[in-house]
TORKOL-4160 file (C-alpha; in steps of 0.2 Angstrom, whole numbers, padded with zeros to 4 digits, m for minus):
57
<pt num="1" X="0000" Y="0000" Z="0000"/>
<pt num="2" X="0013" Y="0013" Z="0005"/>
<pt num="3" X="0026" Y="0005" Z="m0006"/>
<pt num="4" X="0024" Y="0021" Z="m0021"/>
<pt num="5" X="0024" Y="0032" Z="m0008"/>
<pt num="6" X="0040" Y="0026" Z="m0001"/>
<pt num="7" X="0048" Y="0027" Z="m0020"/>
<pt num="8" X="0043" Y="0041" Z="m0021"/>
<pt num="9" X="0050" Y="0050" Z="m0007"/>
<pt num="10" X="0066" Y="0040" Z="m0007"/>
<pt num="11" X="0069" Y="0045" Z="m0025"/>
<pt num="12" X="0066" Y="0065" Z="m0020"/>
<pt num="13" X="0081" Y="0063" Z="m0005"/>
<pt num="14" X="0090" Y="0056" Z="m0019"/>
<pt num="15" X="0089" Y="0069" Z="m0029"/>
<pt num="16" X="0091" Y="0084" Z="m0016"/>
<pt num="17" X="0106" Y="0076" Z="m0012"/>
<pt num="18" X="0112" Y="0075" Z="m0029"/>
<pt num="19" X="0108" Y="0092" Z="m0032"/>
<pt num="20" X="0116" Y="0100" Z="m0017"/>
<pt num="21" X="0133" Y="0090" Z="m0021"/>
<pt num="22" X="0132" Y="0094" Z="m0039"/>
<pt num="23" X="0129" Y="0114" Z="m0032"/>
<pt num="24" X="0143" Y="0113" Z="m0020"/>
<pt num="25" X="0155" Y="0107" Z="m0033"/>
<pt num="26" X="0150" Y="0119" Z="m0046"/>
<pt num="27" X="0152" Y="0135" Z="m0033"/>
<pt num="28" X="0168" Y="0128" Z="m0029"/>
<pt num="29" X="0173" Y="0127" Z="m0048"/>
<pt num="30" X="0168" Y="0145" Z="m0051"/>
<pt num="31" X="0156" Y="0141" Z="m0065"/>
<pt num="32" X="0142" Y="0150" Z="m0068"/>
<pt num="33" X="0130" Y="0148" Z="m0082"/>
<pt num="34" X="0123" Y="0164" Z="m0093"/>
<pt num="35" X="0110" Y="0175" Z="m0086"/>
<pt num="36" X="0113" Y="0167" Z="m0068"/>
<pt num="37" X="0104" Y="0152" Z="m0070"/>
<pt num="38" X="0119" Y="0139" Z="m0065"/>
<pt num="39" X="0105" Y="0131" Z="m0054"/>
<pt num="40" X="0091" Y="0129" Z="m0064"/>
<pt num="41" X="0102" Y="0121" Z="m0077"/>
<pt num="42" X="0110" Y="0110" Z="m0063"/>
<pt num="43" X="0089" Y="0105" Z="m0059"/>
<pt num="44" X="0085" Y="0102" Z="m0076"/>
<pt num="45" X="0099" Y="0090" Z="m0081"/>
<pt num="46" X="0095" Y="0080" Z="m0064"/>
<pt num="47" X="0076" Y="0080" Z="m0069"/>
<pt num="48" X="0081" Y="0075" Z="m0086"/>
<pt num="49" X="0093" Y="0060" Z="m0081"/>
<pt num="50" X="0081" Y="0053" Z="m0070"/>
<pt num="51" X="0068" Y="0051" Z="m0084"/>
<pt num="52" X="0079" Y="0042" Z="m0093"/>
<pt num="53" X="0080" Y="0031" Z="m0078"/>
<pt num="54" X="0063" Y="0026" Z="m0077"/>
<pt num="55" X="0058" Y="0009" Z="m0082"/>
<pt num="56" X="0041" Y="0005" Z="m0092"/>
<pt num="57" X="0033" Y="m0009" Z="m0089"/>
């Protein structure tokens, strides 16, 4: 019963965690994207892999 629920939040701690690290290591690369939106890109290319993760049944 709880089993989608449970997926569903693990794989949003995942993915704040992945984020966070992939922010902390662009910050401390200096890199910044045009127009200041370093962390909308870094959002969109985590959203974008884990789609291609998902499996169809």
């Amino acid at each position: 019963m709880f089993r989608p629920l449970w997926l569903a939040f693990r794989a949003a701690v995942l993915a704040t965690a992945v984020f966070w690290v992939a922010t902390i290591i662009v910050d401390k690369l200096h890199w910044q994207a045009p127009l200041d939106l370093t962390k909308q890109l870094i959002f969109f290319i985590i959203f974008f892999l884990g789609i291609l993760m998902i499996e169809k049944k």
